[in-house]
NUVEXVO-439250 format. One record per atom (N, C-alpha, C, O): residue in one letter; x, y, z. Coordinates in steps of 0.1 Angstrom, whole numbers, padded with zeros to 4 digits, always signed. Atoms other than C-alpha are relative to their C-alpha. Example, Ala and Ser with C-alpha at 12.3 -4.5 7.8 and 13.67 -1.06 7.14 Angstrom:
% NUVEXVO-439250
A+0009-0012+0000A+0123-0045+0078A+0009+0012+0000A+0019+0012+0007S-0009-0011+0000S+0137-0011+0071S-0008+0011+0008S-0003+0022+0009
***
This chain:
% NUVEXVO-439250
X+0008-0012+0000X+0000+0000+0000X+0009+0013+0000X+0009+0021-0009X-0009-0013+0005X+0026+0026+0008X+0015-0004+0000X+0018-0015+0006X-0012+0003+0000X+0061+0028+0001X+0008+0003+0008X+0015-0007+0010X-0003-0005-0013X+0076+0045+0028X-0010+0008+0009X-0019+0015+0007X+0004-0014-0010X+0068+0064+0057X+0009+0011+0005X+0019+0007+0009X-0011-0011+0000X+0084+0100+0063X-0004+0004+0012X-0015+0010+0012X-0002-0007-0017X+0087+0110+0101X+0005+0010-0001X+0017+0009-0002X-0007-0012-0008X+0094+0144+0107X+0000+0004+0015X-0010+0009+0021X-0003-0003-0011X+0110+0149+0140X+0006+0010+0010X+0018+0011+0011X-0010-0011-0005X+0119+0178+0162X+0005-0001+0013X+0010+0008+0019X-0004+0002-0016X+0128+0163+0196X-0005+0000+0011X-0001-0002+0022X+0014-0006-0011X+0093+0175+0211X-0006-0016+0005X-0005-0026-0002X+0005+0015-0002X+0074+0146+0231X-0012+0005-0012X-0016-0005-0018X+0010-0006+0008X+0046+0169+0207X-0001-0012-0011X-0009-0022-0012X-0009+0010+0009X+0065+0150+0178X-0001-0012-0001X-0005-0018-0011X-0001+0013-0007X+0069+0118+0194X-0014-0007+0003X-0016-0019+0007X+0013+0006-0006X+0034+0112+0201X-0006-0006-0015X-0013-0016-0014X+0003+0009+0016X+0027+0100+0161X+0009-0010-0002X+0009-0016-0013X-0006+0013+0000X+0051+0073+0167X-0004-0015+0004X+0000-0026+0000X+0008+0018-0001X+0027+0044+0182X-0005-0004-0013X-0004-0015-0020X+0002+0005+0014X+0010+0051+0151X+0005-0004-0012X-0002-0008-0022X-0009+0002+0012X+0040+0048+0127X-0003-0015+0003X-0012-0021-0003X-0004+0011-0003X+0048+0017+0142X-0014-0009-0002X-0015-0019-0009X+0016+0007+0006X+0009+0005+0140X+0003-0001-0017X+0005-0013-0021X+0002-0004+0012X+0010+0015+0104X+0011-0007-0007X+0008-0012-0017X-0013+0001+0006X+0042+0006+0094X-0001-0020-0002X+0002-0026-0012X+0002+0014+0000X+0036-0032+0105X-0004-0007-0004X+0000-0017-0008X+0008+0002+0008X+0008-0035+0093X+0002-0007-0012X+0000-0019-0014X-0002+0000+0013X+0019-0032+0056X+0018+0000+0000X+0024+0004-0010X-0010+0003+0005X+0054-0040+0060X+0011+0012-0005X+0021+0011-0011X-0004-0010+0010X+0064-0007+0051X+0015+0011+0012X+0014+0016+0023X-0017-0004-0005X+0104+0008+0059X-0009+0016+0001X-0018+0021-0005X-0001-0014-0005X+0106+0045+0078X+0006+0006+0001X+0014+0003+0010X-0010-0006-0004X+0125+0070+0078X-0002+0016+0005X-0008+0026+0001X+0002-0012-0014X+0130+0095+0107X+0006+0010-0008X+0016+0007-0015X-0007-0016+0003X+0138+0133+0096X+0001+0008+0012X-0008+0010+0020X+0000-0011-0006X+0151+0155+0113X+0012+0015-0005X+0025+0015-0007X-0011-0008+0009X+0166+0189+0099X+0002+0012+0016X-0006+0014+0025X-0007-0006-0015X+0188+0212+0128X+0006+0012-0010X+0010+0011-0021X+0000-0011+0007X+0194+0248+0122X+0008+0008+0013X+0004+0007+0024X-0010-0005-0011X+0222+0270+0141X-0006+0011+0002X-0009+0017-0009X+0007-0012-0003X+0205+0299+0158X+0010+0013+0000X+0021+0013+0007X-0011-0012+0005X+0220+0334+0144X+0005+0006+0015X+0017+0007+0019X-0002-0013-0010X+0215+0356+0176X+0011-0004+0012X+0010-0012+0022X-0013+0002-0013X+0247+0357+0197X+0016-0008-0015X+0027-0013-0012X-0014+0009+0009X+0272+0342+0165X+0005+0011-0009X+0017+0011-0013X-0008-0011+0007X+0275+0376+0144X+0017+0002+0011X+0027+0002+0004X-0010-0002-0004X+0305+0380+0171X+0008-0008+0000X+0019-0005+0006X-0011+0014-0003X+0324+0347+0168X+0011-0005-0015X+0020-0013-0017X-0009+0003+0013X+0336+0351+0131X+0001-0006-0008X+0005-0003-0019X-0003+0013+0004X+0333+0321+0124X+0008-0010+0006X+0010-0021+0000X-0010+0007-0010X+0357+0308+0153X-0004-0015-0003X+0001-0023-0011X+0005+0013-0002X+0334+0280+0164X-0012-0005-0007X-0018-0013-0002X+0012-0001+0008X+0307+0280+0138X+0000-0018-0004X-0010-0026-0004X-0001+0019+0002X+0323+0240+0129X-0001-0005+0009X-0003-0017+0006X+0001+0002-0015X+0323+0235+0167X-0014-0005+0003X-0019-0015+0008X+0018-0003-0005X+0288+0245+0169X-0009-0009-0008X-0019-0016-0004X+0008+0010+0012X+0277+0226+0134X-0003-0015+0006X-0013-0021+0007X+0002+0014-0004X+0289+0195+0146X-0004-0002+0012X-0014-0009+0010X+0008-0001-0012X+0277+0195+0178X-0017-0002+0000X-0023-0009+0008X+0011+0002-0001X+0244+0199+0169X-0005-0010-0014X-0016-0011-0019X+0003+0008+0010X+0247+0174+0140X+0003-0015+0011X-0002-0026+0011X-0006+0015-0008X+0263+0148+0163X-0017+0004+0009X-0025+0004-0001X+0012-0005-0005X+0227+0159+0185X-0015-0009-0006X-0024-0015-0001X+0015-0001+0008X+0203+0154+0157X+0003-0018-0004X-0006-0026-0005X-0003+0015+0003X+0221+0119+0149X-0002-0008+0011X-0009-0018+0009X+0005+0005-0009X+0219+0108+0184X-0016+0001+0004X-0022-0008+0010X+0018-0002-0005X+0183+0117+0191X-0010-0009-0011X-0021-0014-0010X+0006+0010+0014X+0173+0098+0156X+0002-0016+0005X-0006-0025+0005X-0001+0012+0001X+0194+0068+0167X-0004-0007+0009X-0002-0019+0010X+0008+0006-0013X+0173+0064+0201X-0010-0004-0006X-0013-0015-0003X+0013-0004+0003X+0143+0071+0184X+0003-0012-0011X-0002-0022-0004X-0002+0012+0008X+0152+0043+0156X+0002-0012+0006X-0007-0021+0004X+0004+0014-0006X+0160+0014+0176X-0008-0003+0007X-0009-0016+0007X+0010+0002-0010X+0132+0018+0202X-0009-0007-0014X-0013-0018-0013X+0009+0007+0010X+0112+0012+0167X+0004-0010-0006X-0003-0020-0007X-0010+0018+0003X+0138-0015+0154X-0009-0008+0007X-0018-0016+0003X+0005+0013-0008X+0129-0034+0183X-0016-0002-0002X-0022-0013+0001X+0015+0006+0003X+0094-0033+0173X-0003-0005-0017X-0013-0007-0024X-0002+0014+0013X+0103-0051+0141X-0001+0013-0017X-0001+0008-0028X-0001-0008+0009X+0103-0015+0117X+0016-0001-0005X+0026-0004+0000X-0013+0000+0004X+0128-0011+0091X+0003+0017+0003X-0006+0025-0002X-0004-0015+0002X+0144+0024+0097X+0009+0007-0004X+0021+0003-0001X-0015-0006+0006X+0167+0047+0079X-0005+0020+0006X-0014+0029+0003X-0001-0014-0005X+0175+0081+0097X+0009+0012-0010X+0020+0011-0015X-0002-0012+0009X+0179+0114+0077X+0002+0010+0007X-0008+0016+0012X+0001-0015-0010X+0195+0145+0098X+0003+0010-0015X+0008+0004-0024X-0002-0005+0008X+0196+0174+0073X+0002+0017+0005X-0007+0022+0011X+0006-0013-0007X+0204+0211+0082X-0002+0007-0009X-0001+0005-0021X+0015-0011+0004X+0183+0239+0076X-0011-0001+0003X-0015-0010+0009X+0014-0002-0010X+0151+0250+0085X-0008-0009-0001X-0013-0013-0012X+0015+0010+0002X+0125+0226+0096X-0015+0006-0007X-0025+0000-0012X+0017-0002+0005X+0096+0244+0086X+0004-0002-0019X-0005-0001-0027
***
């Protein structure tokens, strides 16, 4: 019936609450999921830094968006989903 399912995630339990139903849905029909989440460095307070730690700050919140995916993926693993995690930055909306 469908071919994938696309999760968008922002870390909120808000978020998190359409995940029984992935996992309902997903079983159902067999059907592979993949978690999004896109992470966005907040300007106000970094005009002063140059660019010092701007790669500091990237990865940081990339290593972030990959851990919070890879909790959120195995809790679903273990309920028999296939999942492939997608962090991407730039704005979620």
């Amino acid at each position: 019936m469908y071919q994938r399912i696309l999760v968008p995630l922002d870390g909120s339990p808000l978020a998190e609450q359409v995940l029984p139903y992935v996992v309902r849905l997903g079983l159902s029909n067999g059907t592979p999921v993949t978690l999004l989440r896109a992470y966005s460095i907040p300007a106000a307070g970094l005009e002063d830094t140059s660019g010092m730690y701007l790669e500091q700050i990237m990865a940081a919140y990339l290593a972030e968006a990959e851990a919070y995916l890879k909790r959120v993926g195995d809790a679903l693993g273990q309920a028999g989903l296939t999942i492939s995690p997608v962090v991407r930055e730039g704005e979620d909306a």
